[in-house]
C-alpha positions in Angstrom: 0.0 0.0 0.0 2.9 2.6 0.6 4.1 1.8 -2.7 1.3 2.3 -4.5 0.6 5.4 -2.8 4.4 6.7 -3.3 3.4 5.7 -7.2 0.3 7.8 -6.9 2.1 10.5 -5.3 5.1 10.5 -8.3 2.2 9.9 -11.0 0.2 13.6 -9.4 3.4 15.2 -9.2 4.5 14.4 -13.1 0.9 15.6 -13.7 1.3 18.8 -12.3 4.6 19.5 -13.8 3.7 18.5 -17.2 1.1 21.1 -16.9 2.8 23.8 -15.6 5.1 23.0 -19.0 2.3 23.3 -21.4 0.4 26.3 -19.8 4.3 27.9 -20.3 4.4 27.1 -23.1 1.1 28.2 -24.3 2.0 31.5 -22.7 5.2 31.5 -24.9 4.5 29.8 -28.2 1.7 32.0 -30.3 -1.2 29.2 -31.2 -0.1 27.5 -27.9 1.5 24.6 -27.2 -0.3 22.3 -29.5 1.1 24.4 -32.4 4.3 23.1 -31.5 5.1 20.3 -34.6 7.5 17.6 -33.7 10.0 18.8 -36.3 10.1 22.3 -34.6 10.5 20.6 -31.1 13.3 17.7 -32.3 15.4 20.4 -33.9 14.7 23.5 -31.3 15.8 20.5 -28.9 18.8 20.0 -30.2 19.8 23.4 -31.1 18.7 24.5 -27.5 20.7 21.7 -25.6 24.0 21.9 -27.9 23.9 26.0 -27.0 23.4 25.2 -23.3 26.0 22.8 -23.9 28.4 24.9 -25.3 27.9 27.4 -21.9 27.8 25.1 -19.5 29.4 22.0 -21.0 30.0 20.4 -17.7 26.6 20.8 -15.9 24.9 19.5 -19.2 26.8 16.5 -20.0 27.1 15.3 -15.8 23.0 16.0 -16.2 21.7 14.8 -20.1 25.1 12.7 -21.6 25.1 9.3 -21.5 27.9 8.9 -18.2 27.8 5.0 -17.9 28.8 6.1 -13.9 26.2 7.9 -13.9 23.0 5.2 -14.9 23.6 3.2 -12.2 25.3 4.8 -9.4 23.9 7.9 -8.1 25.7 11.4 -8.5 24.6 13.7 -6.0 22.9 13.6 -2.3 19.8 14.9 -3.4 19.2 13.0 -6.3 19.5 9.3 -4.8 18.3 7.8 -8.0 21.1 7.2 -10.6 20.6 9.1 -13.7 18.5 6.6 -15.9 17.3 9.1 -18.5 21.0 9.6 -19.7 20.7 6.7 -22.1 17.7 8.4 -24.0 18.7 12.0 -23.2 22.4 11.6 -24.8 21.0 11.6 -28.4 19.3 15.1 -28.5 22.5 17.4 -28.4 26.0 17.3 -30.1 29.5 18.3 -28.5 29.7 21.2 -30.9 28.4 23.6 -32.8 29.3 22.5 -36.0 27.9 19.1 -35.7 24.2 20.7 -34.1 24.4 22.6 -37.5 24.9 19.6 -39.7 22.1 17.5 -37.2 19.3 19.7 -36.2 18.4 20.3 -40.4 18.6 16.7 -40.5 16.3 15.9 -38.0 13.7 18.5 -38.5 13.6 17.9 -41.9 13.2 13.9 -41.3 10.3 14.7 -38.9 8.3 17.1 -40.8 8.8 14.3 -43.7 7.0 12.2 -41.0 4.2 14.5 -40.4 2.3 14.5 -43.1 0.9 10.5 -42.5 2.4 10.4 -38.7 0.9 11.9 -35.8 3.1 13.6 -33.3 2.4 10.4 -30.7 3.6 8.0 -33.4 6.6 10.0 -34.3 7.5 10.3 -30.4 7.1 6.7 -29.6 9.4 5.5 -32.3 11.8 8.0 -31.7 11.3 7.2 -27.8 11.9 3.5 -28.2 14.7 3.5 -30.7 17.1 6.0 -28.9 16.1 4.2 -25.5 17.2 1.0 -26.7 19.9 2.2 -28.4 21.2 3.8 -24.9 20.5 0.9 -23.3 22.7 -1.6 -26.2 25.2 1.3 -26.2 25.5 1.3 -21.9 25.7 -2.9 -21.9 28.5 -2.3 -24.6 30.8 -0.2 -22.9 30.2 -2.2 -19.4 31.8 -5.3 -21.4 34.6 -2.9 -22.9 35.7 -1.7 -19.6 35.5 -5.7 -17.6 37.5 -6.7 -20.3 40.2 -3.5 -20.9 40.2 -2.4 -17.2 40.1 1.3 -18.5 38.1 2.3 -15.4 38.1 6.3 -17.5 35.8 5.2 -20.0 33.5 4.4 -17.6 33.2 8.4 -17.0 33.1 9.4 -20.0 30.2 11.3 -21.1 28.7 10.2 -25.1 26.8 12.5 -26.7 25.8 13.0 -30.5 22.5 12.8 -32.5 23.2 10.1 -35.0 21.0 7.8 -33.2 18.0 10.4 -33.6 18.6 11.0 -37.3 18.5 7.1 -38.1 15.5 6.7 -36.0 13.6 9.4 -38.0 14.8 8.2 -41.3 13.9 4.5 -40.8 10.9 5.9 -40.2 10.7 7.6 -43.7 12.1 4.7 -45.0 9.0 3.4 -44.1 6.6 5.5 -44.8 8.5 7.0 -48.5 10.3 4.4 -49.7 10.8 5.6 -53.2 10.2 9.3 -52.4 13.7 11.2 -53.3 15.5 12.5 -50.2 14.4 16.3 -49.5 16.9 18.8 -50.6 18.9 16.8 -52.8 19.5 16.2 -56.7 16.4 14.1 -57.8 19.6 13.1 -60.8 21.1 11.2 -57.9 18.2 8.7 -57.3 19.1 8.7 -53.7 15.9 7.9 -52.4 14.6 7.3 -48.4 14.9 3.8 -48.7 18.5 4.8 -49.3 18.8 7.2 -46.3 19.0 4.8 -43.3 21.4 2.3 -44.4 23.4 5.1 -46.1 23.8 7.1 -42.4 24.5 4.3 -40.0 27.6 3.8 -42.6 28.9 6.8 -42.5 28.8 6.7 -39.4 30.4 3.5 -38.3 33.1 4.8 -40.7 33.8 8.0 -38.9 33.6 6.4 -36.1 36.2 3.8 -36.8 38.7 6.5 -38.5 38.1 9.3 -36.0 37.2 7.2 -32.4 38.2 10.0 -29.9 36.1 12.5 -32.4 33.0 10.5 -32.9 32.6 9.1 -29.9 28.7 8.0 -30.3 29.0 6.4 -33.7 27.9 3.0 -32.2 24.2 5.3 -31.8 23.5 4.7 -35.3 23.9 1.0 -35.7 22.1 -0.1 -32.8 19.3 3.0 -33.6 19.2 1.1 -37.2 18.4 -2.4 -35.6 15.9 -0.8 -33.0 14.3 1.2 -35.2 12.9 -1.6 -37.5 12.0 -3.8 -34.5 9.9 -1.1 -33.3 8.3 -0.5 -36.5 7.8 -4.5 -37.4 6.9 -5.7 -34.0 6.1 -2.9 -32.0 4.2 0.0 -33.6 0.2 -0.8 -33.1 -1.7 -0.7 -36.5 -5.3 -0.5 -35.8 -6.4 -1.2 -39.2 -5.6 -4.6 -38.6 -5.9 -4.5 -34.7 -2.2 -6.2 -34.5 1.3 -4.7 -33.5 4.1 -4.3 -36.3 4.4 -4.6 -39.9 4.7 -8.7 -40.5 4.7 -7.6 -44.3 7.9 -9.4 -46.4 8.9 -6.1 -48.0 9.7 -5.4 -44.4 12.3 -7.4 -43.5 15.5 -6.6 -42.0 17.5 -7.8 -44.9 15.6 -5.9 -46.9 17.0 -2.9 -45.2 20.6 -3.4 -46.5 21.6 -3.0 -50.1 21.2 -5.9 -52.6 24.7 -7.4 -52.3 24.4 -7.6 -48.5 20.8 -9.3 -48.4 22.0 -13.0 -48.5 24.3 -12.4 -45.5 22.2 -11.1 -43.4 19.2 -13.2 -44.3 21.7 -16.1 -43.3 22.1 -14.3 -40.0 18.5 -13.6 -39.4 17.8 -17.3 -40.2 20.5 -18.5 -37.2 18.4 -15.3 -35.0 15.1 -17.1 -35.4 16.4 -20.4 -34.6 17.8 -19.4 -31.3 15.0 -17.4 -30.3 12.5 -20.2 -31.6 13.6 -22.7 -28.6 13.6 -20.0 -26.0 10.4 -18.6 -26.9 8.7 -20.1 -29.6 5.3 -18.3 -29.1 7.1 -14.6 -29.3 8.1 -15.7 -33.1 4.8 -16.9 -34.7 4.2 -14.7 -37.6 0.7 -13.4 -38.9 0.1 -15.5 -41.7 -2.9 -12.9 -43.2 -1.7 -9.7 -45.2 -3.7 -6.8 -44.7 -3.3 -3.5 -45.4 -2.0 -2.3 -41.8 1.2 -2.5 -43.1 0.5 0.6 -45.9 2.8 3.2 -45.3 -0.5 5.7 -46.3 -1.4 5.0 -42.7 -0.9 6.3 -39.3 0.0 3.9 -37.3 -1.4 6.3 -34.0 -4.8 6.4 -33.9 -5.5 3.4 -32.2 -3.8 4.1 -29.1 -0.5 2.4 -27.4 -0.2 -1.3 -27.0 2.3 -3.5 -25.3 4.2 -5.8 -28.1 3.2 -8.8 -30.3 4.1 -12.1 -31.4 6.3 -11.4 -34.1 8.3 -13.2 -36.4 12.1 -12.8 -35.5 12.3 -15.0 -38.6 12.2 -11.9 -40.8 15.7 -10.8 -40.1 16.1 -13.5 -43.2 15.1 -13.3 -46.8 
């Protein structure tokens, strides 16, 4: 009973200040706060943080970067929680100017891309879930690094960056556009959305890998890449069909890789849903029925949040 009045409590309090946000901002913002459009907020976010970074770079990475100290061991008296939120938080401000500039178009061009079939709840859960887990894979990963390398700094180190967040939003339009040409760029190129994701985790990994102590966060954008299509294939809810994720086959994971690399990672998909087949065989049973939930014409939002589905993990393969 204390509990769940301490839950009650927490739940009145996050109320309160949740509204105390909104009626500021519908004091600031002319329309209100509803006016806001998520590509406006993603790319004032990041502009904002990387500016209050770039004053008080100390305060805002101990506070917002991901400090793998810092998620599980608390930092100071009065907070006696650690800080959890850093493995979402990291991905929605860079270490520098330069990069915000080259991010924040990105992103807010991504998400208004988004808005036109996505509702502002559907565009926050996916980029919610994908940066969380991505933390999360990113914080496990550097626990092993420093058990096996003893380098007890790393373990301080505070990652910030938003390549995670631009991957997330163009899986997303990868989805949704798949043959729609990239904003802004040449239509001569053919560099279409379908493009963008794949196209963005490797330039990434490749900075990262040439320039380590520069790009510190480049492992955001694989694991954003792998966590972003789970959310959309076995997470998202589609009411249409009254199921969770797309179990279409011009959705699977291979089919988010360039031709040459399909059979590969089919193979590896195939071993994936083997494994996961004799620990939970139930979690893997595919929809055998098409419908048309998995159109990209629809938004996946209207028909409120759900909690996961049986999916097939066997998709990962051709």
């Amino acid at each position: 009973q204390l509990m769940a009045h301490a839950e009650d409590g927490l739940n009145e309090q996050a109320k309160k200040v949740l509204d105390q946000a909104r009626s500021i901002a519908d004091s600031i913002v002319p329309g209100g706060s509803d006016s806001i459009s998520p590509s406006a907020f993603l790319g004032g976010l990041v502009i904002g943080l990387t500016l209050w970074h770039v004053l008080a770079p100390s305060l805002v990475d101990e506070t917002f970067g991901l400090v793998p100290h810092h998620t599980v061991f608390t930092v100071v008296g009065i907070c006696p929680i650690p800080f959890v939120w850093n493995i979402a938080t990291g991905h929605f401000y860079e270490s520098s100017i330069l990069k915000a500039a080259i991010a924040a178009p990105g992103v807010a061009v991504l998400a208004r891309l988004l808005e036109r079939i996505w509702t502002a709840k559907a565009i926050g859960a996916h980029v919610l879930f994908t940066v969380t887990c991505s933390g999360a894979t990113f914080f496990l990963t550097e626990l092993v690094h420093v058990y096996q390398t003893q380098h007890e700094k790393d373990f301080f180190i505070p990652v910030r960056g938003c390549i995670g967040l631009l991957v997330a939003l163009s899986i997303g339009a990868r989805y949704s556009y798949p043959f729609e040409p990239v904003p802004y760029l040449p239509r001569a190129l053919g560099f279409q959305c379908q493009h963008l994701p794949f196209a963005i985790t490797a330039i990434a990994c490749f900075g990262g890998l040439v320039a380590p102590s520069s790009f510190t966060e480049w492992l955001f954008a694989p694991f954003a890449f792998f966590f972003g299509w789970l959310h959309l294939r076995y997470v998202m809810w589609f009411p249409h069909a009254q199921a969770h994720g797309d179990h279409s086959p011009d959705f699977l994971f291979a089919s988010m890789f360039p031709r040459p690399f399909r059979p590969l990672v089919g193979c590896l998909g195939a071993l994936m849903h083997g494994f996961v087949a004799l620990v939970v065989p139930s979690f893997v049973q595919l929809r055998t029925e098409h419908t048309e939930a998995a159109a990209a014409s629809y938004d996946p939002s209207r028909g409120g949040p759900g909690h996961g589905a049986s999916a097939d993990i066997g998709a990962l393969g051709p």
